[in-house]
NUTIDO-108012 format. One record per residue: residue in three letters; x, y, z of N, C-alpha, C in turn. Coordinates in steps of 0.02 Angstrom, whole numbers, plus 50000, padded with zeros to 5 digits. Atoms other than C-alpha are relative to their C-alpha. Layout:
N
ALAXYZXYZXYZ...
This chain:
563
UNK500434994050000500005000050000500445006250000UNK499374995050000500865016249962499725006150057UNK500044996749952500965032150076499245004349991UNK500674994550016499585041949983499284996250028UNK500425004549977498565025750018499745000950060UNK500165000949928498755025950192499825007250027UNK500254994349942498405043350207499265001349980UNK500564998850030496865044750101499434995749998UNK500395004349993495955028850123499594999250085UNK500315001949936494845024950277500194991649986UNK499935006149988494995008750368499484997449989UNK500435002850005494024995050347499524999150043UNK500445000849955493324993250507499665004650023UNK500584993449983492435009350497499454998349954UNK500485002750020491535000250361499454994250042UNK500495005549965491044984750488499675004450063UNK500474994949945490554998650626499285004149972UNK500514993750061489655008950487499334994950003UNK500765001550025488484992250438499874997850071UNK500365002949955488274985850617499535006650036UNK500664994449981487635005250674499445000149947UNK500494999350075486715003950503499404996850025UNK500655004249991485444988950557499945002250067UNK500214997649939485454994550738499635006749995UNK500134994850022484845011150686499294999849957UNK500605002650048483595001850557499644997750072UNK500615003449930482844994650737499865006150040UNK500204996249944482855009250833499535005249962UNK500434996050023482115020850722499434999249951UNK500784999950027480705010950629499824996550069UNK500325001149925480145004850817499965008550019UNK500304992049983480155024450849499375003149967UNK500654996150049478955028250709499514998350000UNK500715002649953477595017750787500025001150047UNK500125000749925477955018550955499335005750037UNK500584994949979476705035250989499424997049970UNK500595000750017475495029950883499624992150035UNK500365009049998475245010050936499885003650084UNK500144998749930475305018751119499205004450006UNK500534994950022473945030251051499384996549978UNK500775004150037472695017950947500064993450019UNK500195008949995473055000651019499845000250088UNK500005000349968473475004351181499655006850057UNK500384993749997472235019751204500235004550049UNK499684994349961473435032951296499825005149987UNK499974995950013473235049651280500755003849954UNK499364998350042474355058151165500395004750050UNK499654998749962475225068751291500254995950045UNK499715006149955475545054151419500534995049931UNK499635005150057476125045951243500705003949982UNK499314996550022477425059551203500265000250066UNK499274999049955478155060551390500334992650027UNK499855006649980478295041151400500545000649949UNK499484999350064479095043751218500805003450040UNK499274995049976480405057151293500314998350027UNK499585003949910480785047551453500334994049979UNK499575007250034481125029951340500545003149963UNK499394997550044482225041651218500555001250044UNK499504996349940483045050051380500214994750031UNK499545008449947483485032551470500404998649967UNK499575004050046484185026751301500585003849986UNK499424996950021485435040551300500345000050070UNK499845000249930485585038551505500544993850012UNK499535005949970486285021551521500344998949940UNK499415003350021487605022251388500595004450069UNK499385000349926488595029951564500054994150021UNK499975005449961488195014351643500364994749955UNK499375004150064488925003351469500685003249990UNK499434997850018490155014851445500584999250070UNK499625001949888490715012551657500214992749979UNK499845007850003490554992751626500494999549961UNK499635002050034491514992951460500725002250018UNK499264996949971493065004451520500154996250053UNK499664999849945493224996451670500134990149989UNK500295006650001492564978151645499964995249946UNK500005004250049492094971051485500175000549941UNK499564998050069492814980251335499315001849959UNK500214999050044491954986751188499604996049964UNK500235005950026491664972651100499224995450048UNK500295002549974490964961651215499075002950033UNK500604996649981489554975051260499665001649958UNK500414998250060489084977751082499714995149982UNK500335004650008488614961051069499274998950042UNK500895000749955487574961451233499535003749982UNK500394994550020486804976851197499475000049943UNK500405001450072486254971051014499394994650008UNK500415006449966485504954551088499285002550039UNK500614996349959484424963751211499505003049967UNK500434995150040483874976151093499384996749968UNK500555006350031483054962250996499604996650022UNK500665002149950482144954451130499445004950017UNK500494995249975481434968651171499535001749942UNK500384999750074480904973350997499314993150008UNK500385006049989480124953751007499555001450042UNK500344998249941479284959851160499345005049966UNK500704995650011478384972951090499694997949934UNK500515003450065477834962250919499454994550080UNK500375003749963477034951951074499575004850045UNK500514994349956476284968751161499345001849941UNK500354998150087475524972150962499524992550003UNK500465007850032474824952750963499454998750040UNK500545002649944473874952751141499855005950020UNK500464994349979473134969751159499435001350003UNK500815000549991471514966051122499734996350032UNK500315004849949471084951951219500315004050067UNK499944998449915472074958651375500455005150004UNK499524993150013472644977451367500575001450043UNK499485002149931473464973951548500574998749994UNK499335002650028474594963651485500735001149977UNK499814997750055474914971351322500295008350021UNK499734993049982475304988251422500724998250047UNK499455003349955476524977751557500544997449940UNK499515002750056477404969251391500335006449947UNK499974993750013477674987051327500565004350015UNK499624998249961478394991451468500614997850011UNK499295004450002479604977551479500535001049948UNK499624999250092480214979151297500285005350008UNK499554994349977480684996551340500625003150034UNK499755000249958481524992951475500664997149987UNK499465004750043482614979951390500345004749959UNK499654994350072482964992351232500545001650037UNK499414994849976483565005951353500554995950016UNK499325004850003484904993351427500244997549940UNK499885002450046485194987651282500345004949964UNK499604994950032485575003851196500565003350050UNK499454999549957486725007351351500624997949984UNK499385005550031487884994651305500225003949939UNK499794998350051487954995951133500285007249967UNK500164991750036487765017051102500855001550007UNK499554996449991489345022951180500584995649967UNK499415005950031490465006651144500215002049930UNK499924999950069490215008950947500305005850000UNK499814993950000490495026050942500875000550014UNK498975001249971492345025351040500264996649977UNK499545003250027492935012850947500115002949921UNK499944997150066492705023250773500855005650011UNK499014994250011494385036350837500464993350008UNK499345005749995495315020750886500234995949922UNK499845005150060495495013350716500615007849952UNK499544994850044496635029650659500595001250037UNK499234997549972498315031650683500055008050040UNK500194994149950498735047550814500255005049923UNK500044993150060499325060150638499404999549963UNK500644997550040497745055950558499364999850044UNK500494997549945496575061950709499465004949958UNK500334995750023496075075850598499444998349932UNK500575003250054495305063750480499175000850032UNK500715005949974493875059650619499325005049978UNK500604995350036492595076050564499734992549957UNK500295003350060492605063650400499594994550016UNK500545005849982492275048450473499475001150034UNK500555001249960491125051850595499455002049953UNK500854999150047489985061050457499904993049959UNK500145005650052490265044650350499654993850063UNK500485002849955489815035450516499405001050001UNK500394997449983488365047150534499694998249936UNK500335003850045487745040350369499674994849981UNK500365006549992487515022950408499544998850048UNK500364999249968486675028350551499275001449959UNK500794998050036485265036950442499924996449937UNK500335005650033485235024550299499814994750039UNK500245004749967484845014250443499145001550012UNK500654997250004483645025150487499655001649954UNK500454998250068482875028550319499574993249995UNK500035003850030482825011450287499234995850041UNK500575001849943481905007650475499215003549991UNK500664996249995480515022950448499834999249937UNK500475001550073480095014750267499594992050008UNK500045006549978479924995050320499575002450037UNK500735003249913479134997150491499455003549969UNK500794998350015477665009350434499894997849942UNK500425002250072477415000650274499884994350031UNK500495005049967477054986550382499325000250047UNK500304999949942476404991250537499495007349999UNK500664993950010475435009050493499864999849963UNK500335003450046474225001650384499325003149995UNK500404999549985472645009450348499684999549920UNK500355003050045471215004150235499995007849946UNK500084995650047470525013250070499455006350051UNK500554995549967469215021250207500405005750032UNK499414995649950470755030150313499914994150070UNK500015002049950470215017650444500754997650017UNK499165004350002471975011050536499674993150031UNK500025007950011472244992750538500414999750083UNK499214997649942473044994450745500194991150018UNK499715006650014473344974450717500755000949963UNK499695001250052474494977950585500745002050026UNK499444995749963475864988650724500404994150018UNK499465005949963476704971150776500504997649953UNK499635002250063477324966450598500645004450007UNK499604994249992478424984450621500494997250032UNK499525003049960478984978050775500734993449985UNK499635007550024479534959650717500725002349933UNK499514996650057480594968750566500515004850032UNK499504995749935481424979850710500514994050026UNK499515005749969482094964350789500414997049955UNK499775002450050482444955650624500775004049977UNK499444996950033483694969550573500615001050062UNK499515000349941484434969650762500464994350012UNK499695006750005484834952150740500674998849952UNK499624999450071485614956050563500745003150018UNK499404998049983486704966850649500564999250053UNK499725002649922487324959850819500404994049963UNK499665005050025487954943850702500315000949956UNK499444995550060488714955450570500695000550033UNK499464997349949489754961250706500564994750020UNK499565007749997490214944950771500444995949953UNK499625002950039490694938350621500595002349984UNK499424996750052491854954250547500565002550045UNK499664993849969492554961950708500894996350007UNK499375002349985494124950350725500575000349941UNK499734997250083494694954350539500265006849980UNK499974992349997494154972050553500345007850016UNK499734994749951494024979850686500604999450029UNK499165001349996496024984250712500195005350010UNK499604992250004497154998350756500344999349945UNK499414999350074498275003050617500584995150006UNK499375004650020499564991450672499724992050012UNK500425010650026498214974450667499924998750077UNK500435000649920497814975450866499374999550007UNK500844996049989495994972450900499755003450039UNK500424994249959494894986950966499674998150036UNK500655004549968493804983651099499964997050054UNK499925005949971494464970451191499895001350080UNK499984998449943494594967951365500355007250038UNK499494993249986495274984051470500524997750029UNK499545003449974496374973051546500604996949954UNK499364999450065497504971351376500205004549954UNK499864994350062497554987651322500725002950025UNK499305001750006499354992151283500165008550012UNK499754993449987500465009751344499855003049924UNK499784996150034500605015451163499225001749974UNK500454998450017498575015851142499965008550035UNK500304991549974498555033951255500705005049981UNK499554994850014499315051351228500454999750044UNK499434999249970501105054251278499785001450061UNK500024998449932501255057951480499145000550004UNK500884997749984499245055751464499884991750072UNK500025003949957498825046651635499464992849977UNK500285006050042498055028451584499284999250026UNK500455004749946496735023351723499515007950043UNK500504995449943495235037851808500194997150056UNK499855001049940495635039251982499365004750058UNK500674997649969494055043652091500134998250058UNK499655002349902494405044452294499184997349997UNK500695002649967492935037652395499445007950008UNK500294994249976492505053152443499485003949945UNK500144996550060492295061152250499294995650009UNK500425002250026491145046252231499584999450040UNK500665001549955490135046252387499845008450009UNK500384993549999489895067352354499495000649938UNK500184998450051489335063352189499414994650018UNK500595001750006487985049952252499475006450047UNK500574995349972487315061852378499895007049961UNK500464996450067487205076552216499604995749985UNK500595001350065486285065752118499474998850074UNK500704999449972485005061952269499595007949997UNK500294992949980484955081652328499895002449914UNK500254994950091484805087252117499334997350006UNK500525002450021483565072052109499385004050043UNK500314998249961482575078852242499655007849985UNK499794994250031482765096052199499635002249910UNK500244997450088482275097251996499184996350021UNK500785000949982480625086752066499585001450035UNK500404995249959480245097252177499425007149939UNK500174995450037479895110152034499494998549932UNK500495001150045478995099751933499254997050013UNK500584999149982477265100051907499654992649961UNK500395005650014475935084251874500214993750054UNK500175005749971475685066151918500344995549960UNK499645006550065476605056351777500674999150023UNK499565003149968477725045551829500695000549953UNK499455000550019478875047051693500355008250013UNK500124992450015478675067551684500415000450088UNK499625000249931479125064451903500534997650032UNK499405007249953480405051151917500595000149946UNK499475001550060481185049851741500255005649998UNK499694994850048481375064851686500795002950071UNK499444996749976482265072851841500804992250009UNK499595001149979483325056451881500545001749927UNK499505001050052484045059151700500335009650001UNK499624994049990484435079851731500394999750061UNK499615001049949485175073351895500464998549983UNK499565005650025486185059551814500835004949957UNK499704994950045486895072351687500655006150059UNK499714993249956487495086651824500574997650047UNK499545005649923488205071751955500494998449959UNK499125004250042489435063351819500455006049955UNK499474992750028489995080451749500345002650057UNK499594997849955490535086051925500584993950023UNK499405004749981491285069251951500534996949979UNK499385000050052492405067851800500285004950025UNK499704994950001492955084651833500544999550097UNK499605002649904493465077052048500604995749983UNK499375001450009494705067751959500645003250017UNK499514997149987496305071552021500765000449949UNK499435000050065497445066951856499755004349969UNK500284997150081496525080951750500685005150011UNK499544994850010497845091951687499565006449984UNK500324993150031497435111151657499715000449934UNK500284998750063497165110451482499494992149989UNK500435003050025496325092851489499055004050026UNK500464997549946495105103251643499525002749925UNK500384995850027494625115951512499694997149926UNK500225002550047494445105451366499164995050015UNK500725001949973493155095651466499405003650011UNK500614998749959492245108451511499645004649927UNK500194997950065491985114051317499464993649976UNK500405005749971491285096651318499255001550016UNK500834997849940489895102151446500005003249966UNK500384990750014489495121651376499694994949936UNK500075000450052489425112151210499274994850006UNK500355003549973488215098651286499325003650023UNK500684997749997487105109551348499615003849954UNK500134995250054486935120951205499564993049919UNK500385008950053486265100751118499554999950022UNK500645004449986484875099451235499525003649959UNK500304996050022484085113651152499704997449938UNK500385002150081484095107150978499904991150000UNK500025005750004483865089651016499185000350028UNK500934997849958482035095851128499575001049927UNK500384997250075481575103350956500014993849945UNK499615004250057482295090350834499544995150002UNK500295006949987481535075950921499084999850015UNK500734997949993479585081450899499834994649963UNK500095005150057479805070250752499514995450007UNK500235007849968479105054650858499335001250019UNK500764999549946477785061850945499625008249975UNK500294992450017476975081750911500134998549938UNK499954999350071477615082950728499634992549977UNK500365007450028476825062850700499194999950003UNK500704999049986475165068650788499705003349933UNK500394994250025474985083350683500064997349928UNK499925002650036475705072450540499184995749965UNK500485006149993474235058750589499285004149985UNK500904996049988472605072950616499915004149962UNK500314995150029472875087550532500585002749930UNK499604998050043473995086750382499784995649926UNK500385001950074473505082750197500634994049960UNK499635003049988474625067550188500204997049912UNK499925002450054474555065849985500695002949968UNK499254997950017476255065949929500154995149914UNK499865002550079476235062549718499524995750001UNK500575004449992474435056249722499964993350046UNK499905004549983475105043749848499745001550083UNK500294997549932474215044750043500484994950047UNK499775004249948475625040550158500045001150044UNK499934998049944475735035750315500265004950052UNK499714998849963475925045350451500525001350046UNK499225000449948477425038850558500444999549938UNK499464998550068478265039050369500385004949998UNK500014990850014478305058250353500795001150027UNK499415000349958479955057050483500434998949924UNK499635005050032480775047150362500515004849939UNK499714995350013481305063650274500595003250009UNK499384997049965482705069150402500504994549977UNK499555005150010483625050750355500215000549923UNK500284998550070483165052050170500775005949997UNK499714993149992484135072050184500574997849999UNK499464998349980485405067350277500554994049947UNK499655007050013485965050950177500335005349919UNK500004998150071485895062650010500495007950020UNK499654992449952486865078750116500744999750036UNK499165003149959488285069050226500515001849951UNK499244998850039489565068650100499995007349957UNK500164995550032489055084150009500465003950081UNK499464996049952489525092150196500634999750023UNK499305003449967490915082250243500315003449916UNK499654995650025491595088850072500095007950000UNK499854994049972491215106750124500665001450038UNK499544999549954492095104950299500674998349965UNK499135001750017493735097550203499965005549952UNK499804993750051493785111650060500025007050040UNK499784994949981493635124050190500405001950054UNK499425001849962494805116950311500495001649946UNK499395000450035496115117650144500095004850009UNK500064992950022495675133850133500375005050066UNK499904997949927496035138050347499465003249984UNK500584995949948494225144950347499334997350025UNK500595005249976493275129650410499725002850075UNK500304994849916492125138250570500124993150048UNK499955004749944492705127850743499244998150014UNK500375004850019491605113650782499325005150052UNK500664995849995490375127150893499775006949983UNK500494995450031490085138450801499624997549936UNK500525004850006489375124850677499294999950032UNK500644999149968488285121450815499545005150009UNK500494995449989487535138750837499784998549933UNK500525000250062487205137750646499604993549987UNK500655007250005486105120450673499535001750050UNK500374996949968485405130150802499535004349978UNK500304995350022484805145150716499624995349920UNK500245001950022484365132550579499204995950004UNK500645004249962483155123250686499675004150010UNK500524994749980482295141850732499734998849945UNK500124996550061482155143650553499434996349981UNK500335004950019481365127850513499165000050025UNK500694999549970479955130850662499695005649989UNK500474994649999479705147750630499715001749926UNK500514999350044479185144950451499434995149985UNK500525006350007478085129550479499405005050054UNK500734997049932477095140950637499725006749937UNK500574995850018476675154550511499794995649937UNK500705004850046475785139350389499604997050042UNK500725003449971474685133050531499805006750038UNK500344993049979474355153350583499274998850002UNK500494997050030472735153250485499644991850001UNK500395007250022472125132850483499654999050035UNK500685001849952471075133650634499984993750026UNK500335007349973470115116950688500134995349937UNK500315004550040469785110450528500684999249933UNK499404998450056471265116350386500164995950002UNK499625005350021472385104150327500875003249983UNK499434998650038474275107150316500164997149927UNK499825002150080474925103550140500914994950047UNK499305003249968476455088850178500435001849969UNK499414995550026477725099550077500255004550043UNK499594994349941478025110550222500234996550043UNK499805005849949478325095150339500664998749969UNK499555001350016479455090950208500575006149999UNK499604994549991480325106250203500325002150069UNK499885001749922480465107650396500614993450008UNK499415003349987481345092450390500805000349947UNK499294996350060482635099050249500245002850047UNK499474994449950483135112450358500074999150061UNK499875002449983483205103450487500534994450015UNK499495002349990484315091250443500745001249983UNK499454994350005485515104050364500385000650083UNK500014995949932485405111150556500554992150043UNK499585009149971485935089950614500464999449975UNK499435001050031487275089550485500715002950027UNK499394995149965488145106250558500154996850080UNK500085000849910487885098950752500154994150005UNK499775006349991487805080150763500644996850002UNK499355003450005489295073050694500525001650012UNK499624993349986490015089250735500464996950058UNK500125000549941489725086450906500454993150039UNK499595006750005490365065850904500594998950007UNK499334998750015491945070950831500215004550054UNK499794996349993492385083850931500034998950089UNK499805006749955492225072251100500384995750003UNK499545006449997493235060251029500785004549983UNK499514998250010494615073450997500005005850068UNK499674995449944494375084751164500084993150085UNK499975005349942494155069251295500764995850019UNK499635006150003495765060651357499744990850015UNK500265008550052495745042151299499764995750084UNK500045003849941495615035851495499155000349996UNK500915000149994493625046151498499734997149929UNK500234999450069493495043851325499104993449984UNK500745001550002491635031851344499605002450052UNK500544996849942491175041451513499855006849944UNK500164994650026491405056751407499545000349942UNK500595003350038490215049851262499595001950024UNK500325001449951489255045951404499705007950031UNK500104991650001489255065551449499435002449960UNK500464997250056488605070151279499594998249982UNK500835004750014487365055951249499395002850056UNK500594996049942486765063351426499585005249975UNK500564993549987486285081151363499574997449936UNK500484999250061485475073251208499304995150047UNK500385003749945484555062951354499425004150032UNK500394994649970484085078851444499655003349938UNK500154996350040483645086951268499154995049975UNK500715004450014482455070151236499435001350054UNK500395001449943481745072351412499525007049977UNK500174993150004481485091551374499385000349920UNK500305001750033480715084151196499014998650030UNK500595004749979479325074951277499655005350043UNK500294997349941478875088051413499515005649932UNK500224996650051478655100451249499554997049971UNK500485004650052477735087151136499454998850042UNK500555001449943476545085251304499635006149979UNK500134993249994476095103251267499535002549935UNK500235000150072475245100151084499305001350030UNK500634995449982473655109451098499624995049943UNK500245003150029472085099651015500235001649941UNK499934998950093472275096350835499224999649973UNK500925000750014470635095050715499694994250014UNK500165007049988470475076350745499615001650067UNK500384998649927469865080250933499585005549965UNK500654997650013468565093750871499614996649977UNK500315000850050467935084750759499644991850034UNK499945005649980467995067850881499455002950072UNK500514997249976467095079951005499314999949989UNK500574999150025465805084350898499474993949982UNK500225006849991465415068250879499584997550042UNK500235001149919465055066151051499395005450029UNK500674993149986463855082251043500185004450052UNK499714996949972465175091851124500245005849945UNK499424993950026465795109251063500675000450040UNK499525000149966467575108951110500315007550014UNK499494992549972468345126951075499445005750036UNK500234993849945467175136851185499994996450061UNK499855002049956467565124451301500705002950028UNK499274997850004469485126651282500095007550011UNK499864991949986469135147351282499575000450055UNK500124999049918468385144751455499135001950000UNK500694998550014466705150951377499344996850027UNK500425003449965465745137951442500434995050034UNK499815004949977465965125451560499664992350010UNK500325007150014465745107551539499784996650043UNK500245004649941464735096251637500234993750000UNK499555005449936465365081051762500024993649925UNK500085006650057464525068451607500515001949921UNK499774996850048465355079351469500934999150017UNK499365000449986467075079851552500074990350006UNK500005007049989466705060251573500374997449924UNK499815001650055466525058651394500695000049969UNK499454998650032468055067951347500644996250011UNK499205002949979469425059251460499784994349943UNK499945006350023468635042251390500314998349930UNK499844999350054469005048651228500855004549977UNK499324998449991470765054651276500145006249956UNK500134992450014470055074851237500445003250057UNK499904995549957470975085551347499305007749999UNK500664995049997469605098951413500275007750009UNK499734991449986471005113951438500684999649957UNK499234997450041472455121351330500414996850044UNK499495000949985474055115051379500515006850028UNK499474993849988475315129351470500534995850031UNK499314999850024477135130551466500185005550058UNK499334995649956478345140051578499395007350001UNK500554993649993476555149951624499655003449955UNK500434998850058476055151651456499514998349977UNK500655004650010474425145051399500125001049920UNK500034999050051474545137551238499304997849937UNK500664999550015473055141551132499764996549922UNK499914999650087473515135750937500814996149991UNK499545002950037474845126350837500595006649999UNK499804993650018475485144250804500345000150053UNK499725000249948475865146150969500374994250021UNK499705006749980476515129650993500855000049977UNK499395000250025477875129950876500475007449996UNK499464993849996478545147850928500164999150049UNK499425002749920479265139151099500494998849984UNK499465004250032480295130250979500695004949979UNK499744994350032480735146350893500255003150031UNK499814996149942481085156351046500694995350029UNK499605005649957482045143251146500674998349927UNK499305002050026483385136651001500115007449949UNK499514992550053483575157650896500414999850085UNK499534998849973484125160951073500704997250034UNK499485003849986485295145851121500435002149946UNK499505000050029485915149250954500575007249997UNK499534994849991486535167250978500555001750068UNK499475000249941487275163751152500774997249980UNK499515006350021488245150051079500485003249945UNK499634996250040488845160150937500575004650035UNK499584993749940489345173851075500594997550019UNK499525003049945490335162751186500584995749922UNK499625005650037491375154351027500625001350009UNK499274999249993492855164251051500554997250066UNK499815002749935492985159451217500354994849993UNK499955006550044492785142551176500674999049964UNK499355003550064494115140651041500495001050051UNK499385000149949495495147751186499884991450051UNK500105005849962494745132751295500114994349958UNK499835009350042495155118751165500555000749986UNK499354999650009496875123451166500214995749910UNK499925002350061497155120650979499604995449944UNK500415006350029495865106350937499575004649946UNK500374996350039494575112550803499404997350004
């Protein structure tokens, strides 16, 4: 192989990482594109209880890759956890084609088997999330570090042809509805079973290629136990092994009780995920950032590089709250009040998503050649100020979709060309941030945190899912409920404008029919309209993104050279 070879070629085992995130990715995200709705029409939830269950399963699944990423650094290696992790995933998947098969005879059940499957995933994606990820910088020699931007966007590719591939399969199985519009909510288990199918595909991909593959540049395998990893894998004088006194780690369980305690104090309702989940995962987040940082090996410049890390982390939950409506709010409004004919063709609902994967699969290399032509150039923008511009992209996106449902009322119909458009500029907004974001962890973290620190960033996209779901709770009726009202010989919006008030049998009706009887409010806002709905979005990530812009200079002194 000649020198140009070795500098210009990627390794191979970024190809066997690429297809095993590929089918894992095909499971997680066509099981996402039912999951609100089968919780919605099989298992008759309310759509707000359906989006903060959604938020809280997204937010676990980014929670416990700390806990995989703890096991694998310390315990079982890389490898060995990508296997478990994949295994699990698939049962669980199985689990919920068996929550889809017995819901009608015994909803009990079928809500407890639901639950389980969930439960499984999240562990499951624990394991696997952070593992894969960390082993993509290890396959490059230490002078070609500056390759990893590339890979990770070429990583970040097989991720969303995974996902393209998942939100076309599962709802062409499982969101099925007749020539009448009726839905078929039998048909949601098939989805499932094709989720597992492709988890399987990929957990034995893995197995088969990783001993070939996956390799450092000099034919070492990645992964392995931590107990054979060799002096010349870490940076010069870079200390090998986290060193945590007793003390660090018994201040950091009593934070996470007093945070846990503390953020649920302030929150309002009865939902168990909205009371329990959400704060232990803004706890989780705040406790392992102070307790990386109690380390006593951090050097000065690793201190500050970490803590670019965090600013940069939190400045994700923002657009990940917005981003991730996809599943739940943007699927509702997808499902009730949007004109779903796309080239005389009426598709599904949980499809519509399927846009952002679609984008990004046809966009990745298009950006990843940007970033390198304007790196040749020295005027490639450091990796956050990127982020502010996926930030201010994401305003952009909500604040021209809120002035097309201004004027639609109860009854209007969005046109699905603006959905589609929304998710264009949108995933523009993911292109600049995501992989951004990946990369730029795996080049400020020393190699000792290097899956707690993952573990970090998967957190704020954890807190950003949690912050998702609390928002998507907040979806003000669509026309489907007027119209599901009226039915019932209820007027709903002079209910909703306080105008009248409904009686004991009337409010009966509505829960049974999973109507909410009052607007939804927000940080004291009462939200009255779609309009209003999607200018939280707008508000909340224009201004993350001009902070973030602000603070960049800062920033770049704190990464001591990195980009």
């Amino acid at each position: 192989m000649t020198e140009t070879q070795v500098k210009t070629a990627h390794p191979k085992g970024l190809w066997v990482l690429f297809g095993t995130e590929m089918w894992e990715r095909f499971n997680f995200y066509g099981m996402r594109a039912l999951l609100t709705l089968f919780m919605v029409n099989a298992l008759l939830m309310k759509e707000a209880d359906a989006s903060l269950i959604y938020g809280g399963f997204l937010g676990l699944c980014y929670l416990t890759p700390l806990l995989g990423g703890f096991i694998s650094d310390r315990f079982f290696g890389n490898r060995n956890c990508i296997l478990l992790g994949g295994t699990m995933m698939a049962i669980g998947q199985l689990l919920l084609f068996a929550s889809g098969s017995v819901f009608e005879g015994n909803i009990g059940l079928a809500t407890t088997l639901m639950w389980t499957a969930l439960f499984i995933i999240i562990f499951g994606n624990g394991f696997f999330k952070p593992n894969i990820s960390s082993m993509v910088g290890s396959l490059y020699p230490k002078q070609e570090k500056t390759k990893l931007d590339t890979a990770f966007t070429i990583f970040y590719m097989g991720i969303n042809i995974g996902a393209f591939l998942g939100q076309f399969i599962c709802p062409i199985l499982g969101d099925v509805k007749d020539a009448g519009g009726v839905r078929d909510i039998h048909a949601f288990k098939w989805g499932f079973l094709a989720a597992s199918i492709a988890m399987m595909i990929g957990t034995v991909t893995f197995y088969v290629l990783k001993n070939k593959y996956v390799v450092t540049p000099e034919g070492r395998p990645i992964g392995g136990l931590p107990s054979k990893n060799e002096a010349e894998d870490y940076e010069e004088g870079e200390a090998q092994k986290a060193h945590f006194t007793t003390a660090s780690l018994v201040g950091a369980v009593v934070a996470f009780v007093a945070l846990f305690f503390a953020i649920r104090y302030f929150t309002d309702g009865d939902n168990v995920v909205k009371t329990i989940i959400y704060p232990m995962i803004y706890a989780s987040g705040l406790t392992l950032a102070g307790l990386i940082l109690s380390d006593k090996t951090l050097t000065k410049v690793e201190t500050q590089r970490i803590w670019v890390i965090y600013i940069m982390s939190f400045f994700i939950i923002f657009f990940w709250a917005a981003f991730e409506q996809a599943g739940s709010s943007l699927t509702f409004i997808a499902d009730n009040q949007t004109d779903r004919n796309f080239f005389g063709w009426n598709m599904p609902a949980s499809m519509v998503q399927i846009f952002n994967g679609l984008f990004v699969v046809m966009f990745a290399v298009p950006f990843s050649i940007l970033w390198d032509k304007l790196r040749a150039k020295g005027k490639e923008p450091i990796s956050t100020m990127k982020q502010s511009f996926g930030l201010a992209l994401i305003a952009l996106s909500y604040f021209i979709i809120a002035h097309n449902v201004k004027d639609l009322g109860s009854t209007g119909l969005l046109a699905i060309y603006w959905l589609v458009l929304l998710y264009l500029i949108q995933t523009f907004g993911e292109l600049c941030l995501s992989p951004i974001g990946l990369s730029l962890v795996g080049k400020l973290s020393p190699k000792r945190f290097a899956s707690l620190a993952y573990g970090v960033f998967f957190i704020s996209n954890a807190a950003g899912y949690a912050l998702s779901g609390t928002l998507g709770s907040i979806l003000p009726a669509t026309g489907d409920k007027f119209e599901k009202a009226k039915s019932l010989g209820i007027e709903l919006q002079p209910i909703l404008d306080k105008a009248v008030t409904p009686t004991a049998e009337q409010l009966k009706l509505l829960e049974e029919n999973q109507i909410s009887a009052a607007n939804p409010v927000f940080a004291g806002f009462e939200i009255h309209n779609l309009y209003e709905f999607f200018m939280v979005f707008v508000v909340l990530c224009g201004i993350a993104s001009v902070i973030l812009f602000l603070l960049t200079p800062v920033l770049k002194k704190m990464m001591h050279g990195v980009r």
